[in-house]
N, C-alpha and C positions, 0 to 999 in steps of 0.2 A: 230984191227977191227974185223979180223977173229975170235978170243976170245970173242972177246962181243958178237958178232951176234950169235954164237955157244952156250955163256950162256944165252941169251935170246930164246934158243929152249928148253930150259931144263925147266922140269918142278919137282916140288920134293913134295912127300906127305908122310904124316908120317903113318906109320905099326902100325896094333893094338899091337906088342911088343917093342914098343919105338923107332926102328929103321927108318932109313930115305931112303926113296927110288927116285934116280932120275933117269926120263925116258927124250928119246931126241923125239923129235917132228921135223923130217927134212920139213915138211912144215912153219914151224914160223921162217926158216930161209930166208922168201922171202914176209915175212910179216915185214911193218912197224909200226910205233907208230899209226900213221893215219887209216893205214887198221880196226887196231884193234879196234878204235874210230867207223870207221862207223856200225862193226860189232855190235858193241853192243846198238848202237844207232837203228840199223836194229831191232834185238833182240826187242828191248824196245817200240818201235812201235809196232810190231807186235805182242807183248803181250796186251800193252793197246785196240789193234782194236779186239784181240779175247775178253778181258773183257768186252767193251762195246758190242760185237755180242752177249755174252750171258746176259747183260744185257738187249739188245732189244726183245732177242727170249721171257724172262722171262717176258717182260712188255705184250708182246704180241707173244700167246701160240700159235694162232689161224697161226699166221704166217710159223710155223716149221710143222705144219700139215700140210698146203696145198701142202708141196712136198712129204709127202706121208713117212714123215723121220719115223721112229721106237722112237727118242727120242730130246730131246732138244738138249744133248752131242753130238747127231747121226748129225745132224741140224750143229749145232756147228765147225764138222769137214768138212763137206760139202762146207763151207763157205773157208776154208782155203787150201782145194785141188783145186787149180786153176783151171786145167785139168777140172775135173768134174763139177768146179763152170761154169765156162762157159758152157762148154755142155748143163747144168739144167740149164742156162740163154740164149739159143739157138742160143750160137754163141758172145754173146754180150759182148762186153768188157769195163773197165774204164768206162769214164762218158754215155756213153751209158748205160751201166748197170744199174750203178746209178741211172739216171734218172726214170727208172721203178719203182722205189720205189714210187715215187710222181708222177707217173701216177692215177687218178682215176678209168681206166678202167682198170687197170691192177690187172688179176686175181692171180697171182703167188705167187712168197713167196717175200715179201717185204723186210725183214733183208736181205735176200741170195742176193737180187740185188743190196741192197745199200750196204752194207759192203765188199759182192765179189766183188764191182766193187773199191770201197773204194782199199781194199787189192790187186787188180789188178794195181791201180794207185801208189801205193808204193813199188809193185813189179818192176812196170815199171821205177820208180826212183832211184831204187837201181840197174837196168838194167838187172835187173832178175837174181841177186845172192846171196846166202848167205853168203859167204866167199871172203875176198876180199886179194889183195896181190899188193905188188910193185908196177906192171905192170898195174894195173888197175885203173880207173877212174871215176867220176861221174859229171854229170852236175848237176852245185849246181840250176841252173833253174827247173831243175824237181825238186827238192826236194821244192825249193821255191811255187813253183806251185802245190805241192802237197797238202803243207801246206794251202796253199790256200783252195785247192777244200775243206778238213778237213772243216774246216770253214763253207761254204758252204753247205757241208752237214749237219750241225749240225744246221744253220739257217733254212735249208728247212726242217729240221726235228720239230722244235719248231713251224713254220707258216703254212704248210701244210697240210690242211684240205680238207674233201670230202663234198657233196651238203648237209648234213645234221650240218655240224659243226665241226664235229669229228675229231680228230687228225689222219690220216691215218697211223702214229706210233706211239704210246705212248711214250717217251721217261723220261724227268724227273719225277719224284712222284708228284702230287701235292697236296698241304693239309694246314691245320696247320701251319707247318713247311716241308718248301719245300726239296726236295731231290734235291741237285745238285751236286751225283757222277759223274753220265753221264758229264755232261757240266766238271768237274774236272778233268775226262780220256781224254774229245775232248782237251782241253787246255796242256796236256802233249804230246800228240802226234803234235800239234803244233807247242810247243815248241822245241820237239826232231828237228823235220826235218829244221823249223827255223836255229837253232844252228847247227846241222849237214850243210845246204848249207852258211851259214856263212862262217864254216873253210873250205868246199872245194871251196868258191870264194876265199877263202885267201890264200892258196894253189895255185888255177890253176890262180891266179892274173886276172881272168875274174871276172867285176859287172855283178848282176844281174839286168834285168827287174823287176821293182817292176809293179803291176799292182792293179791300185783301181777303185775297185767296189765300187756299193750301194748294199747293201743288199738285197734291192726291185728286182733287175733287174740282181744278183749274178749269173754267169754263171760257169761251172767245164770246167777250163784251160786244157789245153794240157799238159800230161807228157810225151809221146811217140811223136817226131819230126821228 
């Protein structure tokens, strides 16, 4: 067993002279199969919410100006430094955040509240870490709930409109021939987290709460309990 776990810390890359080099890694001796799963499921979320954040800023410029960013990219990272997202959302976190974006009155930056809060709620699901090991755990109910709010957000981004008609974010292309990237990233990120509390209920042998909504009347669940 000591041997296997010992070669599962090793990692080996090949030399630009044909030779093979292998280095040990004494953290992956306290990482299992599982850890590794949620990592990169981690990873895989948090790629698709930054492609869709830069997809939003792009449908809508006007948004990454109002906080006064240098750039779209500038706008971009903003969104994913927690610390500072909150700060430039004054304090506000998860579905509160959220909810700002589909406020009418609310003069700020619309992507930075839905998405930082978005990215806040899948923070809070993975229980605010990147790296996971042995010892650690996750309730597959935030993650279910997370997936949820995903949802959620993506409905109140297609029905939400200000006194004149207007979409208060632009989100899919419409035309012609419709663009349905966006709706294609929200359905991966669904999916991720979907499947990711699947195997940790089957793991920690706890069901989930399912919870159903209308659409109409769709509220952002609790991740933080």
């Amino acid at each position: 067993m000591l041997l296997a776990a010992g070669m599962g810390a090793c990692a080996t890359r090949q030399l630009p002279d044909g030779r093979r080099e292998t280095t040990f890694d004494p953290s992956q001796l306290a990482k299992g199969d599982i850890d590794r799963v949620v990592e990169m499921h981690r990873a895989e979320v948090v790629a698709s919410l930054r492609r869709l954040t830069d997809k939003l800023y792009r449908r809508n410029p006007r948004e990454w100006r109002k906080g006064s960013q240098p750039s779209l990219e500038a706008a971009v990272v903003l969104v994913f430094d927690l610390p500072a997202a909150r700060q430039a959302l004054g304090g506000r976190r998860e579905r509160e955040a959220a909810l700002l974006a589909f406020r009418e009155d609310y003069a700020g930056d619309r992507v930075l509240a839905l998405m930082g809060g978005l990215m806040d709620m899948v923070d809070g699901a993975f229980e605010h870490k990147e790296s996971f090991y042995l010892l650690d755990s996750l309730d597959a109910q935030k993650l279910y709930n997370c997936a949820r709010n995903v949802e959620v957000a993506a409905w109140k981004l297609n029905t939400a409109r200000d006194a004149g008609g207007e979409p208060l974010l632009h989100a899919n292309v419409d035309g012609p021939v419709r663009n349905l990237s966006f709706e294609r990233e929200v359905g991966r990120v669904v999916g991720l987290l979907d499947t990711l509390s699947r195997i940790v209920a089957d793991k920690s042998g706890r069901s989930v709460t399912r919870v159903t909504q209308t659409l109409a009347s769709a509220v952002f669940l609790p991740v933080k309990f």
